[in-house]
C-alpha positions in Angstrom: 0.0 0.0 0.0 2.4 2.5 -1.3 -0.8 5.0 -0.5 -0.1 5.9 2.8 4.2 6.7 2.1 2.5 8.8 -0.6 -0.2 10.3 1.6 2.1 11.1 4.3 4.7 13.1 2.1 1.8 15.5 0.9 1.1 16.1 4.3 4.6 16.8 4.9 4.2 19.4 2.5 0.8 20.8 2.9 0.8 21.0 6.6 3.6 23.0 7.3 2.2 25.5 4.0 -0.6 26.3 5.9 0.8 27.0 9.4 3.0 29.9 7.5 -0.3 30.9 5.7 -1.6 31.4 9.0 -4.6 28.5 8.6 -6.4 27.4 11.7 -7.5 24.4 9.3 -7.0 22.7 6.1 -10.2 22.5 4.5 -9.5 20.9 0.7 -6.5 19.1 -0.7 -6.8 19.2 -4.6 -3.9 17.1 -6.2 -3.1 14.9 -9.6 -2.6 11.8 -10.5 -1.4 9.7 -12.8 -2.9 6.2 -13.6 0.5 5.2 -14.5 1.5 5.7 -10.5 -1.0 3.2 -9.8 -2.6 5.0 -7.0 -5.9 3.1 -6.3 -8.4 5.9 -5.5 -10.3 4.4 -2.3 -7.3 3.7 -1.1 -5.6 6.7 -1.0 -8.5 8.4 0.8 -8.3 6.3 3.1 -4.7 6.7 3.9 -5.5 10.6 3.8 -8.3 10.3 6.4 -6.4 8.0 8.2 -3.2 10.1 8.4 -5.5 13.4 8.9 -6.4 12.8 12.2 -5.7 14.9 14.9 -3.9 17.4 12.2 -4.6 20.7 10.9 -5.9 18.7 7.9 -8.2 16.8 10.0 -11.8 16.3 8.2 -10.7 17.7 5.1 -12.2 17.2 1.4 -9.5 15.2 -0.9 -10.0 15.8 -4.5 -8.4 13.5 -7.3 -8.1 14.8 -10.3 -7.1 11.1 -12.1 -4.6 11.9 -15.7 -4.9 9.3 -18.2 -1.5 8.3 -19.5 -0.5 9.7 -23.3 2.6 8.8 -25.1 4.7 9.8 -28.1 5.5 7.0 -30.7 9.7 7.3 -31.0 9.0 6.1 -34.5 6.5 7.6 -36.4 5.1 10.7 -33.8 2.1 10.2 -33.5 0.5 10.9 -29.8 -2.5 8.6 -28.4 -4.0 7.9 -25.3 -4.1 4.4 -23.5 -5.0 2.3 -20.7 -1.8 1.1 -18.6 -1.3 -2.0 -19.7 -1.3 -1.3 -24.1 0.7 1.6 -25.1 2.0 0.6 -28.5 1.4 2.6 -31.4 -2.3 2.5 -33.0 -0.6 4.5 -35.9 2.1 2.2 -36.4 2.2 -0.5 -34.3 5.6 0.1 -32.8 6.2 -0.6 -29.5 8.9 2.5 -29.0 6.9 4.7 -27.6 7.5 7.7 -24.6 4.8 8.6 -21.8 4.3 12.6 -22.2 1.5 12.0 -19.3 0.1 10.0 -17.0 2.9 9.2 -14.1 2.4 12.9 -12.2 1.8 13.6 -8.1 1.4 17.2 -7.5 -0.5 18.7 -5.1 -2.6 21.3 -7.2 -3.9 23.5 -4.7 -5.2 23.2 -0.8 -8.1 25.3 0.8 -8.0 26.7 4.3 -9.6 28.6 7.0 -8.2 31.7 8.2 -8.8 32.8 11.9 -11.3 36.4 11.1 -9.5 39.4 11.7 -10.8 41.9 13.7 
């Protein structure tokens, strides 16, 4: 469950963003993913609620944005779309191909609540 070591380095980095933003909560964690890191959804909210508690990030809303995986063909150039398992060329056949995306992690953005100001 490679989930939770991926989980717990976002919060590593969102946490400590927000206590210097001033946040007396996290409230959203938007982030990116590639199908080719093989991130199975449920489980990786459930690492997130899991390693939530008791943070500033506790309760918060995770939203996946899930990136289909496209490639180049190294022979004939032509770009496509494909499921993780078949990337060979439908132009050409060739199995040279490159993956332009599909293997990202980025955290895209991450709501918070700021104390009022009076």
């Amino acid at each position: 469950m490679h989930e939770m070591g991926l989980v717990a380095g976002i919060l590593e980095s969102v946490i400590p963003a927000a206590k210097d933003a001033g946040a007396e909560r996290i409230t959203k964690v938007s982030l990116s993913v590639g199908e080719m890191t093989e991130v199975i959804e449920d489980v990786m909210v459930f690492a997130f609620e899991a390693l939530t508690e008791g943070t500033l990030a506790e309760g918060a809303e995770l939203d996946l944005h899930i990136i289909k995986p496209h490639s180049i063909c190294l022979e004939c150039g032509a770009e496509f779309d494909h499921d993780r398992l078949h990337v060979k060329c439908p132009n050409c056949d060739s199995a040279f191909t490159e993956l332009i995306r599909g293997k990202e992690l980025q955290v895209d953005s991450i709501e918070v609540d700021l104390p009022d100001e009076e």
